[in-house]
C-alpha positions in Angstrom: 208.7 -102.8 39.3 206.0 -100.3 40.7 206.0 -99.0 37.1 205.7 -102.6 35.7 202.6 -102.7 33.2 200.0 -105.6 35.0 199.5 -108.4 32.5 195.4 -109.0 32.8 194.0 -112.6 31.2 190.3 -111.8 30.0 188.5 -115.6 29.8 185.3 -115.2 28.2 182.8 -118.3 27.0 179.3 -119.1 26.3 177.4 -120.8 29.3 178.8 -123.7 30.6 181.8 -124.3 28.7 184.1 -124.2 31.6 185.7 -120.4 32.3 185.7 -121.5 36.2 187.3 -125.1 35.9 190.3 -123.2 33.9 190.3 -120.5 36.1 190.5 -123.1 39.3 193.3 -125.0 37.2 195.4 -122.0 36.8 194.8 -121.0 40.7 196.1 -124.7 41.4 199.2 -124.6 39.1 200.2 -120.7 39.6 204.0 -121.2 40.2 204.5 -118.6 42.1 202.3 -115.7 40.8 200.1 -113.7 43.2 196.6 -113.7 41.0 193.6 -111.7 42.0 190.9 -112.7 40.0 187.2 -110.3 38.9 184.1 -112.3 38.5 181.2 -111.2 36.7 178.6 -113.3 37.9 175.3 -113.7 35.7 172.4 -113.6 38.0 172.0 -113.0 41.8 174.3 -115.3 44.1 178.1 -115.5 43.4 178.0 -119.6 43.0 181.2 -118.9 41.1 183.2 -116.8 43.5 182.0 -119.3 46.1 183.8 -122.0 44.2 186.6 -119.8 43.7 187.1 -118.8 47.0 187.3 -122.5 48.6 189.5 -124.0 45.9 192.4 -124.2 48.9 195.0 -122.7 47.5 197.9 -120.1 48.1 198.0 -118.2 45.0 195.0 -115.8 45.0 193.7 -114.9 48.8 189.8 -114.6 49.1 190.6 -110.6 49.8 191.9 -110.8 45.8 188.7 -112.2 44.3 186.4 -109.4 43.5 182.6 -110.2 42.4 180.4 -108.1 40.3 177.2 -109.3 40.0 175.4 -105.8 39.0 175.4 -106.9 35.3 176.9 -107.9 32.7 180.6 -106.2 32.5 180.2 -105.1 29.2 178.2 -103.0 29.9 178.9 -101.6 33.0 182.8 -101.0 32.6 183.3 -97.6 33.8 180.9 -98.2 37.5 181.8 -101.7 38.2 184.9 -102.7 36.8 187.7 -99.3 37.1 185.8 -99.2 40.9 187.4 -103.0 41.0 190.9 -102.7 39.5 191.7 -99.8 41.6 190.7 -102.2 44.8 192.8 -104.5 43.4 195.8 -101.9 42.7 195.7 -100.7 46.0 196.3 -104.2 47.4 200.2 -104.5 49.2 201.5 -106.7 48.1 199.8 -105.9 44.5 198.7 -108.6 42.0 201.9 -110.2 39.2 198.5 -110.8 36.9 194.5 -110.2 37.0 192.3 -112.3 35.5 189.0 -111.8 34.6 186.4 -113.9 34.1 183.1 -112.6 32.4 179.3 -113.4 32.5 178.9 -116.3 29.5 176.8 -113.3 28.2 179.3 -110.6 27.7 181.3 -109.1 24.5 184.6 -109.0 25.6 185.6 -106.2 23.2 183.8 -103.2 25.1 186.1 -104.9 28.2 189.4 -104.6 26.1 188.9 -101.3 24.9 188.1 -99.6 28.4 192.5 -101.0 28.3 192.9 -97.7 26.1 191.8 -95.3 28.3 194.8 -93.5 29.6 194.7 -94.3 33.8 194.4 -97.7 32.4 197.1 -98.2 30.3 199.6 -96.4 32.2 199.3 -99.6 34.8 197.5 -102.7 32.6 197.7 -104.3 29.8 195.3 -107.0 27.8 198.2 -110.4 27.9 195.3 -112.4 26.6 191.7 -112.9 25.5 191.3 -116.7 25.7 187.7 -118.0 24.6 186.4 -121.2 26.2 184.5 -123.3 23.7 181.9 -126.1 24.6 183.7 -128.2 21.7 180.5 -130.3 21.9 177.7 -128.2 22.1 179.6 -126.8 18.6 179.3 -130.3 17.7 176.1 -130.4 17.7 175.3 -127.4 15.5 174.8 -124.7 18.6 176.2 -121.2 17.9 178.4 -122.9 14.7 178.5 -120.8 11.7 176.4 -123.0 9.7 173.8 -121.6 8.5 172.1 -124.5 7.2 171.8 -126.0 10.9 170.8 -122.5 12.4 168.0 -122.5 9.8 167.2 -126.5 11.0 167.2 -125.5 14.7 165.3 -122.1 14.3 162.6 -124.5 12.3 161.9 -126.8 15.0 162.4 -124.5 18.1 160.1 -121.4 18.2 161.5 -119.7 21.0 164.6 -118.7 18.5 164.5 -115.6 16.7 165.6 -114.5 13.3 168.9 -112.8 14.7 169.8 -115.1 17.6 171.9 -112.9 19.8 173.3 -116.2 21.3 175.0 -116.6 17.6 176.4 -113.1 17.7 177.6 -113.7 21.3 179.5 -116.6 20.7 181.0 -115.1 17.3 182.3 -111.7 18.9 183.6 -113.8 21.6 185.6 -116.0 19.1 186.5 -113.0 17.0 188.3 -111.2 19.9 190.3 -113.7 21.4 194.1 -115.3 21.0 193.6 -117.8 22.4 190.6 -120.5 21.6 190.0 -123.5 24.1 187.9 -126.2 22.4 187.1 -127.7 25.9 185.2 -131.4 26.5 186.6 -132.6 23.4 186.8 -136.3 25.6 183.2 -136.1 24.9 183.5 -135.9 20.9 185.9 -138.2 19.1 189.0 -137.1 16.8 186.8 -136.5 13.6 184.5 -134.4 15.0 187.0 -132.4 16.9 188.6 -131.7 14.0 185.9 -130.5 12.1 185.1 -128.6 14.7 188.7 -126.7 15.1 188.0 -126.3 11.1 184.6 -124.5 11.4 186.0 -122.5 13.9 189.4 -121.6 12.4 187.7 -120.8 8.9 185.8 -118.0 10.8 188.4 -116.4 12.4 189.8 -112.9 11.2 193.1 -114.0 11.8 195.7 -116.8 12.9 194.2 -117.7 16.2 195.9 -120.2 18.4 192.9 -123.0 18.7 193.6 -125.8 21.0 191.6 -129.0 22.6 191.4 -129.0 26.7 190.1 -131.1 29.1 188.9 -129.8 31.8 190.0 -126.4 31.0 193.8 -128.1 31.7 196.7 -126.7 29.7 199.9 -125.4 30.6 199.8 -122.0 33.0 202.7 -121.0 31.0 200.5 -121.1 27.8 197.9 -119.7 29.4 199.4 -116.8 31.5 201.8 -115.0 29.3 200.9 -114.3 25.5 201.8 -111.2 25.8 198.7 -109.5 22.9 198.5 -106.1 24.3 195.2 -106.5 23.2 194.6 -103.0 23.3 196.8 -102.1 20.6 194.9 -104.5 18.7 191.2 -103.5 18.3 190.9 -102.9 14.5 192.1 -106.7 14.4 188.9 -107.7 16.3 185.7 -107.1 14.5 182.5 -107.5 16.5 178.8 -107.5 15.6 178.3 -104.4 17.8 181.1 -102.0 16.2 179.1 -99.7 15.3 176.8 -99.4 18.0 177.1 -97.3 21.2 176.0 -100.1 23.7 173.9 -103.5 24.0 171.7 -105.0 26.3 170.9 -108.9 27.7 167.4 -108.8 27.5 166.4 -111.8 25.7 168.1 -113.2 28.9 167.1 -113.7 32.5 167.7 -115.0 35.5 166.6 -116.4 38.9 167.4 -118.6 42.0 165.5 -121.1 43.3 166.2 -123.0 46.7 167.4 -126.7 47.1 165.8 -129.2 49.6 168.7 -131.5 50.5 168.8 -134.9 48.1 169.7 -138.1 48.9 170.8 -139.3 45.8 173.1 -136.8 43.4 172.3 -139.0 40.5 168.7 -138.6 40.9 169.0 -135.0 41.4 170.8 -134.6 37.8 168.9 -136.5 36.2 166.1 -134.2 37.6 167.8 -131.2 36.2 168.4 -132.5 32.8 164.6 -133.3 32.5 164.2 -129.9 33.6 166.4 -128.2 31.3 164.9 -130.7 28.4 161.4 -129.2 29.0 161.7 -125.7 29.5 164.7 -124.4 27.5 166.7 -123.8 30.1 170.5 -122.6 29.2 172.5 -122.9 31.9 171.9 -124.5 35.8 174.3 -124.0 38.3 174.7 -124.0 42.3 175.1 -126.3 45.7 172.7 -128.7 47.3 173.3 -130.8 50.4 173.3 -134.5 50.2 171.8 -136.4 53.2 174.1 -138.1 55.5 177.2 -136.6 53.6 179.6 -133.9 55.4 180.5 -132.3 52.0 178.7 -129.8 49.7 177.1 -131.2 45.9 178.1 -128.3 43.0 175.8 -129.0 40.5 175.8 -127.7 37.0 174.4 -128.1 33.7 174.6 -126.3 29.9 171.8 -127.6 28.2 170.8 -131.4 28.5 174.6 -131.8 30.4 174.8 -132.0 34.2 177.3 -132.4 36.0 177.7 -133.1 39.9 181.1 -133.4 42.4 181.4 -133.3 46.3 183.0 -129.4 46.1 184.3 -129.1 50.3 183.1 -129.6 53.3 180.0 -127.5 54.6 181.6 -125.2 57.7 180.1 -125.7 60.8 178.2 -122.7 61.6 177.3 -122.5 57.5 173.3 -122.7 57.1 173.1 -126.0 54.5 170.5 -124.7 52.2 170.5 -125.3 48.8 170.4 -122.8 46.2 170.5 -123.1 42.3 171.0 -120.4 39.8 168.3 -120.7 36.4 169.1 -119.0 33.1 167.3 -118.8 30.2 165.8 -116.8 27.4 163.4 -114.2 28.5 159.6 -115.6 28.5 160.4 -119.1 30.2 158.0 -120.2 32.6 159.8 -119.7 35.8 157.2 -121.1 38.1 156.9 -124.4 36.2 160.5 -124.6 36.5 160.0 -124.2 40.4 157.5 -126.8 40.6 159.2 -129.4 38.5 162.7 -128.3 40.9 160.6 -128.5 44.4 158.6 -132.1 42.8 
């Protein structure tokens, strides 16, 4: 068994379409599997190893979550993410599968090929790259391959650019995966769905499982266990960047901002939505007390979206303050976002 190839899960996704819900649904419904799980945090605070690490279950011990919040993975494979595995390998008893969850800025192709280099492959392999699609933010014409609505949204929003790196983001994460999750499709109806899987499935270089979730729920079995060797497959997974030696996230960035406590979750996402609304804001995540209330608010947001849900209960000795990760394309005005937050 010690010679026993690791099966590792890659789940990669734009912003917000729900990598850590289907990462805490697999913790939940592990049967059995010891997981140990790398999180490449976007920004400064690890609000998703947080979440990860108080979901309450047996499967995958805090000790087995490894954050790297250093940058984007992609780009930092060989001094952030072999430093991590070998952690991980070292572990007694070691992992049955790794899964990986990457910044909703990342390629996930420069991750699968560092799976070639020989100390790698003598002890992991790729099982899977599953992409986790915001079925109705595609809906809506964001990071579809339409050109004809890409040339509609670049016309009334000036912050776009003539080669959108969001596009080419979403694509190469599309293009390198087996398995596709169209995820929220209770919030489009069957039609649109369709049309969506169609859009999607047109684009693809090859047959691609593509499959509608809920809440990032499907079968563990489905999801642990396709067996890709991804690795083996690289010329069968075209990116954008093939040609070049590396890529940066510069049109992107980052920062936190503190959370008075609310007394009204409602009020608060409606807040954040405004927010968003006004100053292009991609993605909100984070925590916030809630007056009166012994549990913690997780608050997130893609877009005009939020979301809010009582997460656990704060620890005694735990200092309550609020904290709320901000990402967005470079040039937004972070102190008018502060103001509006702190209003």
């Amino acid at each position: 068994m010690r010679l026993a190839k690791i099966p590792v899960t890659i789940v990669t996704g734009f912003l917000g379409a729900g990598k850590t819900t289907l990462i805490r649904h697999v913790l939940a419904n592990a049967r059995g599997r010891r997981l140990a799980l790398v999180i490449n945090e976007f920004g400064d605070v690890g609000v998703d190893g947080e979440i990860l690490k108080n979901c309450g279950v047996d499967s995958c011990a805090a000790e087995n979550i490894v954050e790297l919040a250093n940058g984007c993975l992609c780009c930092t494979v060989a001094d952030d993410f072999l430093p991590a595995i070998e952690g991980l390998l070292a572990r007694e008893p070691r992992p049955d599968h790794i899964v990986i969850e990457t910044s909703g800025l990342a390629l996930p192709k420069p991750l699968v090929k560092a799976f070639d280099w020989p100390d790698i492959r003598a002890k992991l392999t790729v099982d899977g790259v599953i992409a986790v699609v915001d079925s109705a933010a595609v809906a809506e014409g964001r990071f579809a391959d339409d050109e004809e609505k890409l040339a509609a949204q670049r016309a009334i929003d000036p912050s776009l650019n003539h080669d959108n790196p969001l596009e080419e983001v979403y694509e190469d994460q599309l293009l390198c995966a087996d398995l596709i999750l169209l995820n929220k499709a209770d919030l489009i109806d069957d039609a649109t769905l369709e049309r969506v899987r169609a859009e999607i499935a047109s684009a693809a270089p090859r047959a691609t499982k593509i499959v509608p979730t809920r809440g990032g729920r499907l079968d563990v079995d489905v999801l642990l266990g396709l067996a890709a060797a991804a690795e083996d497959d690289l010329a069968a997974r075209p990116s954008h960047h093939d040609d070049e030696e590396g890529h940066d996230h510069d049109d992107f960035e980052s920062f936190i901002a503190p959370l008075a406590p609310v007394a009204d979750p409602a009020a608060l996402a409606a807040k954040l939505t405004a927010i968003a609304r006004d100053h292009d804001v991609l993605r909100m995540k984070g925590f916030v007390e809630v007056a009166g209330k012994p549990m913690r608010l997780l608050v997130q947001g893609v877009g005009g979206r939020f979301s809010h849900q009582f997460d656990r209960p704060w620890r005694p000795e735990e200092n309550r303050a609020g904290r709320l990760v901000v990402i967005g394309q470079k040039g937004f005005d972070r102190s008018q976002i502060e103001a509006a937050l702190s209003a």
